[in-house]
C-alpha positions as CSV (number, residue, x, y, z in Angstrom):
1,X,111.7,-88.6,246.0
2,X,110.8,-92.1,247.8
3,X,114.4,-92.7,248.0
4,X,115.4,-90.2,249.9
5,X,112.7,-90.9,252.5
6,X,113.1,-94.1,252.4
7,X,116.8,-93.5,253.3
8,X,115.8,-91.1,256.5
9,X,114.0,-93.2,258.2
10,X,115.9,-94.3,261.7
11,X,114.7,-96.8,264.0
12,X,114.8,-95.2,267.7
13,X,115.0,-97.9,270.9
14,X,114.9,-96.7,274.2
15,X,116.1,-98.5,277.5
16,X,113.8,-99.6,280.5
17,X,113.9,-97.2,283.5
18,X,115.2,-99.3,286.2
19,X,112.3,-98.5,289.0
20,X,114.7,-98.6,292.0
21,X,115.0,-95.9,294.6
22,X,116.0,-92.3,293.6
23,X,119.9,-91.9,294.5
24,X,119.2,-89.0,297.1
25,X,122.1,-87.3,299.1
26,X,120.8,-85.9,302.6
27,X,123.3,-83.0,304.0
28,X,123.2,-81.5,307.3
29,X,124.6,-78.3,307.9
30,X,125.1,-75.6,305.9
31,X,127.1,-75.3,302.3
32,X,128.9,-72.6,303.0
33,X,129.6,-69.6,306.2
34,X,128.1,-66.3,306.4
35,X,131.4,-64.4,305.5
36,X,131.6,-66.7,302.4
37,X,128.2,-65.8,301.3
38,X,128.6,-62.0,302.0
39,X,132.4,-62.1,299.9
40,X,129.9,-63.7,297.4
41,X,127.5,-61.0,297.2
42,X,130.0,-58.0,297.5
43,X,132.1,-59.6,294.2
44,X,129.0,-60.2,292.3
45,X,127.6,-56.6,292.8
46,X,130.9,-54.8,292.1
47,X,131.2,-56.8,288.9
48,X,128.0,-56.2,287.7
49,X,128.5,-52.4,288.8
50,X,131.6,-52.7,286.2
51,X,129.9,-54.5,284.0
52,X,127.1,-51.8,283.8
53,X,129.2,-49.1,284.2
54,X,131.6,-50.2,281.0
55,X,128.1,-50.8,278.7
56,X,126.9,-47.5,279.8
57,X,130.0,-45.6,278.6
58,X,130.0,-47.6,275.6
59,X,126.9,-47.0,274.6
60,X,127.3,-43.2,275.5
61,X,130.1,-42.7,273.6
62,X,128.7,-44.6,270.5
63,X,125.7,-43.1,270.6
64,X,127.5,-39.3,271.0
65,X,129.3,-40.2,267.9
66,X,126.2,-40.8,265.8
67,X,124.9,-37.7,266.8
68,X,128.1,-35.8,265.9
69,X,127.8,-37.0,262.7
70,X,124.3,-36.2,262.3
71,X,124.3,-32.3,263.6
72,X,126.2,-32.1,260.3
């Protein structure tokens, strides 16, 4: 049993932080347009509308099976 300890034992070094200045990127302006960020939001709420729309049928469906079965 001391053998196999023995054997998973690692030795862990770690590296000295360099303690220069953070590397900091200053942007002026805006990322991106108005029309860019509405496109945005109009693609990401009719996908999740699909998206919801596909799980809710799904789990209809499924769960109108199961209780075919059971009125049996």
């Amino acid at each position: 049993m001391s053998k196999t300890i023995e054997q998973s034992v690692a030795t862990v070094s770690c590296a000295p932080v360099s303690e220069g200045p953070p590397h900091v990127e200053v942007i002026e302006g805006a990322l991106c347009t108005v029309s860019e960020v509405r496109r945005a939001v109009a693609a990401g709420a009719l996908m999740s509308g699909l998206v919801c729309t596909v799980v809710g049928v799904g789990i209809g469906y499924y769960l109108g099976l199961r209780d075919g079965r059971d009125g049996r």
